[in-house]
N, C-alpha and C positions, 0 to 999 in steps of 0.2 A: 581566463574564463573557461570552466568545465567544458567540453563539446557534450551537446546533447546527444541521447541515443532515442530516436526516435523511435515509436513500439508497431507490430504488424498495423495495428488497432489503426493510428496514426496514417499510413500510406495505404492501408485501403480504403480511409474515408476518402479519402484523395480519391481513386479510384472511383470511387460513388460520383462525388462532384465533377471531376470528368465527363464520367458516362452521362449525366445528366443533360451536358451542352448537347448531346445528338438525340434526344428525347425524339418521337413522333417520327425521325428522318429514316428509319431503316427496319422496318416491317418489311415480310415476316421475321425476320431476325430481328434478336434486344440489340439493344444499345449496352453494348460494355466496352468498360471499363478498364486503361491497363496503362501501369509507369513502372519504368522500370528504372533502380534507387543501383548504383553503385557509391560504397562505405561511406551509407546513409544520406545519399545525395540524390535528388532525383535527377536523373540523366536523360529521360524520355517520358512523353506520357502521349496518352491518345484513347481515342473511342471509335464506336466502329463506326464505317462509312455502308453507304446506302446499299441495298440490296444487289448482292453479283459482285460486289467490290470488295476490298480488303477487310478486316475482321481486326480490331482493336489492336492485337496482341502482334498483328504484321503490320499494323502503321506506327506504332511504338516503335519493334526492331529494326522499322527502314529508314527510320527519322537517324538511327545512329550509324557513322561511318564504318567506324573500326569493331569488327564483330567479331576481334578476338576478346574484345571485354566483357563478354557476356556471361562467361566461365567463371568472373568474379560477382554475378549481379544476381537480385532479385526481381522476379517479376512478379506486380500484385496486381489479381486479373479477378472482376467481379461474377464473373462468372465460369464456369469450369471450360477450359479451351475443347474445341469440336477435333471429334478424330477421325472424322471422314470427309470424302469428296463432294461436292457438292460444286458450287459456284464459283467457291476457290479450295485448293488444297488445304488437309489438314492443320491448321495453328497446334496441336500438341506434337507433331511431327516437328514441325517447324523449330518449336522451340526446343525439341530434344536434339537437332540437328547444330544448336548454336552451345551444345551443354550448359544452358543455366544453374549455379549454382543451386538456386533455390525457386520454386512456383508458391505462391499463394493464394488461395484459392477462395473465394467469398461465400459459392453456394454451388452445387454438383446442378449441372443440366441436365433436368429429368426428361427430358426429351427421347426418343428410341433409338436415334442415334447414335447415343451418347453417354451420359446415364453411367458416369463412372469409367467411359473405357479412353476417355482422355488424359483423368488422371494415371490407371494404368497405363497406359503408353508412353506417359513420361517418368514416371516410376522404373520400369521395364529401361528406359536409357540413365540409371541412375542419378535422377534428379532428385532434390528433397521438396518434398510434396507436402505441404502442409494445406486443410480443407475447414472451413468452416467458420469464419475471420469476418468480426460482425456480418454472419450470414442474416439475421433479419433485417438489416438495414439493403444488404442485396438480394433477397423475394422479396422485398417490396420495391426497390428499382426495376427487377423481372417478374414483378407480378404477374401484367400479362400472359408472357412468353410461358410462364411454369404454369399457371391456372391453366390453360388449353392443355397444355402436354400433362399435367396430372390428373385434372377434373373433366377433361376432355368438351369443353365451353368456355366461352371467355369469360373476360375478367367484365363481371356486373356490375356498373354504376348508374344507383338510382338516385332520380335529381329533378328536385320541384320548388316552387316558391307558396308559402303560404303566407296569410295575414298573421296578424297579431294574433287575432281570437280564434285561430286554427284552420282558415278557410284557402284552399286553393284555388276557386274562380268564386266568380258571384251569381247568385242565383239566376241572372238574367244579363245577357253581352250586346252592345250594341252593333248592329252589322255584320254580324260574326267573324271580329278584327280581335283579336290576341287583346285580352284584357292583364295589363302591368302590374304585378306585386312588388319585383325585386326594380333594381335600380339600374340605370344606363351602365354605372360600373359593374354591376353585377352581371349584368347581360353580355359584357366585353367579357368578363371574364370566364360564363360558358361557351363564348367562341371561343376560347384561347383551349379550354377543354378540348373541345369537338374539332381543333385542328389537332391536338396529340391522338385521342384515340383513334380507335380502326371505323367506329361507327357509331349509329347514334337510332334510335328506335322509338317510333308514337304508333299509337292506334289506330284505329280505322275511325271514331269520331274527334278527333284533334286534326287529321285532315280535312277532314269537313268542315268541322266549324272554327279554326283558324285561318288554314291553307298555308301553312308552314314551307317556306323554304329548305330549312335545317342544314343551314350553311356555317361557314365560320368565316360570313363578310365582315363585322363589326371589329375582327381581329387582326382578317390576313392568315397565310400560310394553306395547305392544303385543308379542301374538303373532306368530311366524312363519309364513307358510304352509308347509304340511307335505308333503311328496314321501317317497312311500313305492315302494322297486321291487318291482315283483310281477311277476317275469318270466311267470307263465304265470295270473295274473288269477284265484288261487285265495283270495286271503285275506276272510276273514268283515270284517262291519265291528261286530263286539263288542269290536274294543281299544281302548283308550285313544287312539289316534292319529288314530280315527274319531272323537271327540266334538267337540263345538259349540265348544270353546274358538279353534278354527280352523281356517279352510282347510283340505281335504288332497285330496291328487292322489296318484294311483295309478299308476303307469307299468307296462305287460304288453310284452312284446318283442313286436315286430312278424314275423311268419311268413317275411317278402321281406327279414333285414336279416341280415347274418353279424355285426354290431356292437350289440351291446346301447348301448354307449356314445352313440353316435348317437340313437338312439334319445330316450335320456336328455336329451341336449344339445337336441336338437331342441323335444322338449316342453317343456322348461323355456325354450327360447327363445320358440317360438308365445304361451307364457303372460306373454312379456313379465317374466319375473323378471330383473332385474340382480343377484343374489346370493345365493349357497347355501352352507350348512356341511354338509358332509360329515358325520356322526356315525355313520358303521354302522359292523358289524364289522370284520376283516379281508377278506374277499370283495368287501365294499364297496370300500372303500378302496383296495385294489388294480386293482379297474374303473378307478378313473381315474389312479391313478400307473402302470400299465403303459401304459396308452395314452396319458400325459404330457399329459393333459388336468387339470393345476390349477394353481392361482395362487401359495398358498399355506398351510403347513400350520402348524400349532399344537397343539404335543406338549407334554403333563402328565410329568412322572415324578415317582412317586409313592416313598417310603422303603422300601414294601412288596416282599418277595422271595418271587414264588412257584414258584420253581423249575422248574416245567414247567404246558404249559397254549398258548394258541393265541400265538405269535410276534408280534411287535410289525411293523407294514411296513416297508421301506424305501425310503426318497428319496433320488435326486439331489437337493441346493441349498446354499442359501447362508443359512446361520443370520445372521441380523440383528439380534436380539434375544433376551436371555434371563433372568429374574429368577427371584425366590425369592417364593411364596404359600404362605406356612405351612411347611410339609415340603416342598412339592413347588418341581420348577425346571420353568419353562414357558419353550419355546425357539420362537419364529417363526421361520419358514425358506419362503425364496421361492426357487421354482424357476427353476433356471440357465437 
């Protein structure tokens, strides 16, 4: 039987799948990706570990004993290796220290650090550097991590449940208790959301007349920190969105700014968040799709028809996905 030749293409999906088991576990830094393949075999793989800890591409080369093999190996790494000091020492240092025959590289770290001077540094120890190896499939594992360091704001995900005939609440709620569109699984699964990203963002009247948690109990794993908008710095801290289970930030408009939005964007940037779910009302939600500030939305619709009641928003984009959880069809849609 022929022996297969496996293609770059090949071991750095690998690589992707990898990096995916440590998803949510190592902010501010991505989760990547790295195996390392001696004559076409993988001999190591790994992802990174938690923040201050080793970095993908040093938990791969520790897993292996004998480090004079490394002179014959490839290493496919989904993100471009870091060339500076930080929390641990350089990974492109490192790996020019072990002379790897080959680097391959998914997507350049546009971060200020870096930003290409990791490649050069393994290049400069004569390594063969190859860049750009299904890089869309790695900016959208480093979504994230690249949207902050090039857009300078996180990665926007807006995300709501409407009825059938387009309605996101009903015209009138009893008690003022969270009225259900989407399904118990559906619900499980925007905790399982709101424990990967950094945060998660409502209004100043979805506090009121919910009193929201905005935790990620129904799943497990870490909480999100919580951004709450308070344009004008009036809300008590007796809700639920105040208590210990995590974080929360309160954002008031600034007196000197005609843009709330700004405002928004800015804070959440100073705070170093790389990612937020949108969950507020319509009012919310419309802050950032009129001003065309989001990444991506993710729309529930639920079997439920309640004929009149507050209007479901509307997007420009490009539906990319869409399945069925229980009753409901959940559609991703990224903006044009």
């Amino acid at each position: 039987m022929e022996h297969i030749k496996f293609s770059d293409e090949y071991f750095m999906q690998r690589s992707v799948d990898v990096a995916k088991k440590g998803i949510g576990t190592t902010y501010p830094n991505p989760c990547v990706g790295c195996i390392i393949v001696h004559k076409n075999k993988v001999i190591s793989e790994a992802y990174s570990s938690p923040h201050g800890c080793s970095h993908a591409e040093i938990n791969a080369i520790n897993k292996i004993k004998d480090k004079n093999i490394f002179k014959d190996c490839s290493m496919y790494v989904t993100l471009e290796p870091c060339s500076h000091y930080g929390k641990t020492p350089p990974c492109a240092k490192e790996i020019s220290k072990y002379k790897f025959k080959r680097v391959i590289v998914g997507t350049i770290d546009s971060s200020n650090k870096v930003n290409g001077n990791g490649i050069k540094m393994m290049k400069d120890n004569f390594i063969d550097v190859k860049v750009s190896v299904l890089e869309d499939e790695c900016k959208k594992l480093h979504r994230n991590f690249l949207t902050f360091h090039t857009k300078k704001r996180p990665y926007i995900i807006l995300k709501w449940a409407e009825s059938s005939d387009g309605f996101i609440s009903p015209k009138q709620k009893k008690n003022n208790e969270p009225f259900w569109i989407s399904s118990k699984k559906s619900r499980i699964l925007v905790h399982k959301w709101r424990s990967i990203e950094n945060s998660i963002l409502v209004g100043y009247n979805t506090v009121i007349s919910d009193n929201p948690s905005l935790t990620a109990r129904d799943f497990g794993g870490k909480n999100p920190k919580r951004i709450v908008l308070d344009p004008k710095n009036t809300l008590s801290h007796k809700y639920n969105v105040f208590n210990s289970d995590s974080e929360t930030y309160k954002i008031p408009k600034k007196n000197n700014t005609d843009k709330y939005i700004d405002d928004i964007i800015d804070f959440i940037f100073e705070k170093e968040i790389q990612s937020v779910i949108v969950e507020g009302g319509k009012k919310t939600l419309d802050l950032f799709i009129k001003n065309n500030i989001w990444d991506e939305a993710r729309v529930f619709t639920g079997p439920i028809k309640l004929k009149k009641g507050t209007k479901s928003p509307q997007i420009n984009g490009k539906t990319i996905n869409q399945y069925r959880i229980d009753s409901d069809l959940l559609k991703i849609i990224l903006r044009n």
